[in-house]
PLY file of the C-alpha trace (Angstrom):
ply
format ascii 1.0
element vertex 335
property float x
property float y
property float z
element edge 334
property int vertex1
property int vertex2
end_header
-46.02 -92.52 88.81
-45.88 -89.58 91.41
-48.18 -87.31 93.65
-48.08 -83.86 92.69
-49.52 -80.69 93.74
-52.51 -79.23 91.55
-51.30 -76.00 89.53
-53.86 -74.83 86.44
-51.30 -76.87 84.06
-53.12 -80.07 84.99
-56.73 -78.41 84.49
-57.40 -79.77 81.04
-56.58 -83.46 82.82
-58.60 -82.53 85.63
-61.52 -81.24 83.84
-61.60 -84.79 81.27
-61.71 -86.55 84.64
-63.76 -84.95 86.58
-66.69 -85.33 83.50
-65.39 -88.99 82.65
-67.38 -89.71 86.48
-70.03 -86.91 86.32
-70.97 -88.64 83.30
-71.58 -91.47 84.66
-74.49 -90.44 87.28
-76.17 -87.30 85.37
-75.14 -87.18 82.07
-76.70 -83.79 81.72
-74.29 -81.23 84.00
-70.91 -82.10 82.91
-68.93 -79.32 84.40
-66.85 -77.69 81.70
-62.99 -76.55 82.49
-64.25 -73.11 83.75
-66.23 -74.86 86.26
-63.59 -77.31 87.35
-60.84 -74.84 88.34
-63.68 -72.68 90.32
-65.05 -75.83 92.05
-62.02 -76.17 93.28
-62.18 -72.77 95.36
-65.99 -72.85 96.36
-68.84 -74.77 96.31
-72.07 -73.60 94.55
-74.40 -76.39 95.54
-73.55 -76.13 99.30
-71.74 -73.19 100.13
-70.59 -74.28 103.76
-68.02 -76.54 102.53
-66.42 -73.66 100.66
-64.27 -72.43 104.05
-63.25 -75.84 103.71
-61.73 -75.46 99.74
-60.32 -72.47 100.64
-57.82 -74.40 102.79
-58.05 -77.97 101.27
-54.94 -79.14 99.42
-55.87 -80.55 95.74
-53.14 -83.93 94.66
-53.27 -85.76 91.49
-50.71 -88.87 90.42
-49.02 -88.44 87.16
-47.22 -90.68 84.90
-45.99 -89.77 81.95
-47.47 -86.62 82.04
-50.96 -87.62 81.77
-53.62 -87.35 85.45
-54.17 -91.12 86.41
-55.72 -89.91 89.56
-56.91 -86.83 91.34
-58.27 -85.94 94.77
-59.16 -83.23 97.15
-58.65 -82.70 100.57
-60.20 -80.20 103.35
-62.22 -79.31 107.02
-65.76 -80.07 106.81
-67.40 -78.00 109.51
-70.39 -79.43 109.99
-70.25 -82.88 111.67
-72.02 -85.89 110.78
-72.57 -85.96 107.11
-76.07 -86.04 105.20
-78.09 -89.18 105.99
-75.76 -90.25 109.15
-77.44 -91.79 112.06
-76.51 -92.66 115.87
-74.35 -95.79 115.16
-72.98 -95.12 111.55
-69.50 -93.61 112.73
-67.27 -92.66 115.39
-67.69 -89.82 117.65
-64.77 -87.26 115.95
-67.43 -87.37 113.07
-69.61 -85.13 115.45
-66.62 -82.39 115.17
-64.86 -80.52 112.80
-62.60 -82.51 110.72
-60.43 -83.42 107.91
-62.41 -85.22 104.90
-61.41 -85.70 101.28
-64.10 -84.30 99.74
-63.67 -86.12 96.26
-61.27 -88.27 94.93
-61.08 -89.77 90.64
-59.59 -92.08 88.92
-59.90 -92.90 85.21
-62.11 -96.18 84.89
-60.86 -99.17 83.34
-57.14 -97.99 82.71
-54.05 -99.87 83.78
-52.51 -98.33 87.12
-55.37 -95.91 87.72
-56.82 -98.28 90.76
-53.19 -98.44 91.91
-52.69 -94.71 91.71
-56.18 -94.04 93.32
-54.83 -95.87 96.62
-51.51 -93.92 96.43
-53.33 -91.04 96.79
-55.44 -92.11 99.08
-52.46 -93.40 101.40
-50.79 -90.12 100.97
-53.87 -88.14 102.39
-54.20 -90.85 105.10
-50.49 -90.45 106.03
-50.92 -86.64 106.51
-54.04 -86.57 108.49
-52.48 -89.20 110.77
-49.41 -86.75 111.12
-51.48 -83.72 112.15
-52.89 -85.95 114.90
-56.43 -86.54 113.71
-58.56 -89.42 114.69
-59.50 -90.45 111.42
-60.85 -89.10 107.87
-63.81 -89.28 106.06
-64.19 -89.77 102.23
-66.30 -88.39 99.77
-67.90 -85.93 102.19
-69.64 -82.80 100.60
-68.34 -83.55 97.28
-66.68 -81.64 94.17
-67.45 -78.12 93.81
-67.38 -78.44 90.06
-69.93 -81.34 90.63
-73.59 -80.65 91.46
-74.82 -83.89 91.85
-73.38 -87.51 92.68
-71.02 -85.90 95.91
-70.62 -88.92 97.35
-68.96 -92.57 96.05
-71.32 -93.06 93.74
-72.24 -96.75 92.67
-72.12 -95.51 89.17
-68.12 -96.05 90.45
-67.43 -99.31 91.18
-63.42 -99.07 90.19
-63.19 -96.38 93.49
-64.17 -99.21 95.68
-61.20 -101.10 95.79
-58.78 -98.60 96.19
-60.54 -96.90 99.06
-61.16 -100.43 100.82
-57.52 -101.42 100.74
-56.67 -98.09 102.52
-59.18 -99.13 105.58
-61.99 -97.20 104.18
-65.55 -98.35 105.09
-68.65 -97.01 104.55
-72.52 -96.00 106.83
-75.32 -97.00 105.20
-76.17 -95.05 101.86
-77.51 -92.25 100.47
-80.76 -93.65 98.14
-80.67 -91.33 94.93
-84.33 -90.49 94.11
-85.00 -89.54 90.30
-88.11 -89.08 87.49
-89.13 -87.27 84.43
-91.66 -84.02 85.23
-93.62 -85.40 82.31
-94.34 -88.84 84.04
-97.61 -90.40 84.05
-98.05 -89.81 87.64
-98.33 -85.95 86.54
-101.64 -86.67 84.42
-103.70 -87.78 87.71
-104.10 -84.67 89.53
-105.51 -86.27 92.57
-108.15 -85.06 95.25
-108.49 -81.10 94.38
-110.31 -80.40 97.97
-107.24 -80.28 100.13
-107.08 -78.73 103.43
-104.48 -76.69 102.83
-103.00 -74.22 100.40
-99.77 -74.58 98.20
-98.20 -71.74 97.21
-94.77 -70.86 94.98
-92.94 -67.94 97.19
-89.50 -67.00 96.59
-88.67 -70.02 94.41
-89.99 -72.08 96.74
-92.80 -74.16 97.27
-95.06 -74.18 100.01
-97.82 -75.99 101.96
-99.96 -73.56 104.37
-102.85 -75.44 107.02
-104.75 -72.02 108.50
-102.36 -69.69 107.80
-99.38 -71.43 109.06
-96.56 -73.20 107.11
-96.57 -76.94 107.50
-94.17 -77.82 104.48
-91.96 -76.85 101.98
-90.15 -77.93 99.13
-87.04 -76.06 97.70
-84.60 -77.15 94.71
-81.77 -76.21 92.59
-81.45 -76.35 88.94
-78.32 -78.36 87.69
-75.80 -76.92 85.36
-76.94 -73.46 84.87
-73.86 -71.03 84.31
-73.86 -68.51 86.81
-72.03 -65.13 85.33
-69.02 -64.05 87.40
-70.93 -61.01 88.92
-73.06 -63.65 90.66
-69.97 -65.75 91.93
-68.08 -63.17 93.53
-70.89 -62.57 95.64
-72.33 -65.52 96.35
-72.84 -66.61 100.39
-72.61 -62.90 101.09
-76.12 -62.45 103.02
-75.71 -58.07 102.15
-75.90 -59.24 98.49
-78.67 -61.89 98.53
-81.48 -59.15 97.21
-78.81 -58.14 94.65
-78.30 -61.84 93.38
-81.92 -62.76 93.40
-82.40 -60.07 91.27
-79.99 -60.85 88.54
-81.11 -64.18 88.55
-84.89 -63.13 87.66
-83.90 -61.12 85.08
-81.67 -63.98 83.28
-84.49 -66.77 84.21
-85.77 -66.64 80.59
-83.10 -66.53 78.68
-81.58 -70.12 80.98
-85.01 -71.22 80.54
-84.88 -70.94 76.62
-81.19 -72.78 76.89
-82.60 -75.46 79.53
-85.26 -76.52 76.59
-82.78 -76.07 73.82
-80.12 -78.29 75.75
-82.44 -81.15 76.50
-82.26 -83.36 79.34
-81.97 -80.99 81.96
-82.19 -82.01 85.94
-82.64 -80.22 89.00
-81.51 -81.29 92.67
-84.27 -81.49 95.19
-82.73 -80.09 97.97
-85.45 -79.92 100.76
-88.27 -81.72 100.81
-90.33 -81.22 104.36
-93.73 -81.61 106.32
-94.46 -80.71 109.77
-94.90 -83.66 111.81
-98.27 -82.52 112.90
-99.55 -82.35 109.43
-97.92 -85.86 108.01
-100.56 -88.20 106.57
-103.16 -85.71 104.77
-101.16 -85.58 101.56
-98.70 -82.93 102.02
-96.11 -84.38 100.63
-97.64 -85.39 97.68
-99.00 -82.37 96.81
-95.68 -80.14 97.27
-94.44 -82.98 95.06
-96.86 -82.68 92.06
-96.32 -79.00 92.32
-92.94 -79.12 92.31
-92.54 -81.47 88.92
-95.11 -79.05 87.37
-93.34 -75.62 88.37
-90.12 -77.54 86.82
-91.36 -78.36 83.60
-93.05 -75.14 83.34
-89.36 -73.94 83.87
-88.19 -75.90 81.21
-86.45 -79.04 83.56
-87.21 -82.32 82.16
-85.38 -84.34 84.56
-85.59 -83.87 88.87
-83.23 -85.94 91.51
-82.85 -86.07 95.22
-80.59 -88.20 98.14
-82.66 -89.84 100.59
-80.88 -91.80 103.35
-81.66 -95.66 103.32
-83.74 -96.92 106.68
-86.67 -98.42 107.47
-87.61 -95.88 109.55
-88.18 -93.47 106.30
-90.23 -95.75 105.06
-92.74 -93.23 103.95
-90.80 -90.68 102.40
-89.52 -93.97 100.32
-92.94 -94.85 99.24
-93.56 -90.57 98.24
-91.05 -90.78 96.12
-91.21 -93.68 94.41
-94.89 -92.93 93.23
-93.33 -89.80 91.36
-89.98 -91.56 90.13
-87.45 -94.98 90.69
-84.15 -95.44 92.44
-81.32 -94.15 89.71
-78.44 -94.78 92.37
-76.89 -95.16 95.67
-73.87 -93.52 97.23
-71.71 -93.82 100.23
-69.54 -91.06 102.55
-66.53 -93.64 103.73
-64.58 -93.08 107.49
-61.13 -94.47 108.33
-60.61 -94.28 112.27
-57.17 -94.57 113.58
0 1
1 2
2 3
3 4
4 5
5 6
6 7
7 8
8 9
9 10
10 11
11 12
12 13
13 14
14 15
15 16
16 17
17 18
18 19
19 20
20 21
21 22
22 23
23 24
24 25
25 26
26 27
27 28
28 29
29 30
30 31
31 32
32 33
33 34
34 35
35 36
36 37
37 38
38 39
39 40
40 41
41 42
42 43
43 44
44 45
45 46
46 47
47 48
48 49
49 50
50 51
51 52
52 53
53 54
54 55
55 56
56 57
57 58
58 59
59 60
60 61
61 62
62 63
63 64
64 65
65 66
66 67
67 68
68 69
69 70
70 71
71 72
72 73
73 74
74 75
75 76
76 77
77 78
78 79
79 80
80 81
81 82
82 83
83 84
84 85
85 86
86 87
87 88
88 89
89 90
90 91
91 92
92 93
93 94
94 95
95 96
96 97
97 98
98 99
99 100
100 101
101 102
102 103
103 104
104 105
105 106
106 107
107 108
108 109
109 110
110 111
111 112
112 113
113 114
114 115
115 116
116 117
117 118
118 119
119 120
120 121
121 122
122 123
123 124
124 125
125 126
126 127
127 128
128 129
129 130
130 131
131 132
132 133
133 134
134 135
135 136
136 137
137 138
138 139
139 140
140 141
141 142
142 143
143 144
144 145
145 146
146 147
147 148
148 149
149 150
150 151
151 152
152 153
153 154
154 155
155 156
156 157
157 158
158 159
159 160
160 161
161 162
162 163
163 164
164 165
165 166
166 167
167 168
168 169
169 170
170 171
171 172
172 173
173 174
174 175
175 176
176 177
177 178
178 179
179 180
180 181
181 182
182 183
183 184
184 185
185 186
186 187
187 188
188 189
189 190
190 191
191 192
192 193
193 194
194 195
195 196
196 197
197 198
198 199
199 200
200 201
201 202
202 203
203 204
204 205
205 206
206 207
207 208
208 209
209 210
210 211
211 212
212 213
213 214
214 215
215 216
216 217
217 218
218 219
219 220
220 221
221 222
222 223
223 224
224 225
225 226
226 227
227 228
228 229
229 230
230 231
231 232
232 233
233 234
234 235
235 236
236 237
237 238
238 239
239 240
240 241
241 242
242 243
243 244
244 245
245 246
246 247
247 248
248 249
249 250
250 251
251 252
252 253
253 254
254 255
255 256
256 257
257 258
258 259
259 260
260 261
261 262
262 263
263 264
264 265
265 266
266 267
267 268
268 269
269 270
270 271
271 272
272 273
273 274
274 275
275 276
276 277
277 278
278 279
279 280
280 281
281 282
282 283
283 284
284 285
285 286
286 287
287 288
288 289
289 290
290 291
291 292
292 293
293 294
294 295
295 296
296 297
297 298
298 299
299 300
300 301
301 302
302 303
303 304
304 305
305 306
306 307
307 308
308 309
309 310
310 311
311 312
312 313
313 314
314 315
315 316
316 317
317 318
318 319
319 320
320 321
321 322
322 323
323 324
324 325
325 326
326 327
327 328
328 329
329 330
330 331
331 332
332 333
333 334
């Protein structure tokens, strides 16, 4: 057993892996090799971890030349993770700093739990070298992974290894999920609202006398973008450009989505203007967003939501239109 560096050899390895876990949360977007090796360079879902890939280091344990283990390490630029609060980590996690954005092991074979913390000791090890204050784990998540970044609980055999390392874990991410042909969708609710919801640029959003007091915006799970779109995604002088190409493809991934079955799409931003809380905004950018999904030919819709009692409300939006499917973790070693 030994930790190697990642060359495109170990891609078919990789890529069984990497859908052996995606499996295991949404069945529905396994990434495919192609997706795998350019995960590994950039990330589609959230695009301001990619300066991160572009300098992380990629490791996987070997024996007998088959992948037992893999993980990724890089610079997350952005501070305290999605769904942090005062209290759930030190203050380096405010900063830029070193995280291992992913990190696999094959469930349930002998010596993959062992070679999970081997790798996770040998990333420890070099972030302690460089003189960093600690790491964080599972932060920002796979490229060639849409959904499920962090540990997911759909992973129990990850826990173990990362806890004997000195991993812990901030209270979790609570993964929202439903059908856009749920009951819920039949009871249309009061059609005298006070305010105007409107689909604008793939978006969809609430408007209270002209202004905007809520939006909700989401991203459809394992459509192929073609390489055209790739190269020049992030670039803000080719945003028109993209948008474009994407339009003019929309029916033909709609045709596939329906074909394929079981299709999901991320809920990305969900939001309401403090002002206007309490009138049924939420709600109704909700029921308007599962219809303008199905109509798009998305059976399936998911979002994170961090855990707290002081979110109680969003909790009880969300649970009206769908049920809790999982719950994941970002973990933090200090040294």
């Amino acid at each position: 057993m030994e930790v190697v560096e990642y060359s495109p050899e170990w891609l078919p390895g990789l890529g069984a892996l990497a859908r052996a876990h995606a499996r295991l949360v949404v069945p529905g977007t396994l990434p495919d090799d192609v997706a795998v090796a350019r995960g590994l360079d950039h990330h589609l879902a959230w695009p301001f971890y990619s300066p991160g890939m572009d300098s992380s280091q990629v490791r996987l344990v070997i024996e007998d030349g088959e992948v037992l283990a893999a993980a990724q390490l890089g610079i997350s630029d952005h501070g305290w993770g999605y769904g942090a609060a005062d209290g759930d980590g030190p203050d380096w996690i405010r900063d830029t700093h070193a995280a291992i954005f992913w990190l696999f092991a094959w469930p349930g074979v002998p010596g993959a739990d062992r070679a999970a913390a081997m790798l996770a000791a040998t990333m420890v090890r070099w972030a302690r070298a460089e003189g960093l204050p600690g790491l964080e784990a599972f932060r920002g998540g796979p490229g060639f992974l849409q959904f499920g970044a962090q540990c997911s609980s759909r992973w129990p055999h990850l826990w173990a290894p990362m806890r004997s390392i000195g991993f812990r874990q901030p209270r979790p991410l609570i993964i929202y999920g439903g059908r856009t042909d749920a009951p819920c969708m039949t009871d249309t609710g009061d059609e005298r609202l006070p305010f105007d919801i409107v689909t604008r640029r793939g978006r969809i959003e609430a408007w209270f006398d002209g202004t905007p007091c809520g939006v909700c915006d989401t991203e459809l799970l394992g459509d192929r973008l073609n390489d055209d779109l790739i190269a020049h995604y992030g670039d803000p002088r080719s945003a028109g450009h993209a948008q474009q190409e994407s339009d003019r493809h929309e029916g033909k991934r709609r045709a596939r989505r329906r074909a394929a079955g079981n299709t999901w799409a991320h809920v990305r931003r969900l939001w309401v203007d403090r002002d206007a809380r309490g009138i049924g905004v939420g709600t109704a950018l909700m029921r308007a967003m599962v219809a303008n999904l199905a109509s798009r030919g998305v059976d399936r819709w998911a979002l994170h939501l961090p855990d707290g009692a002081d979110i109680g409300p969003a909790h009880g939006l969300y649970s009206r239109f769908g049920r809790v499917i999982d719950r994941q973790y970002v973990m933090r070693l200090s040294f």
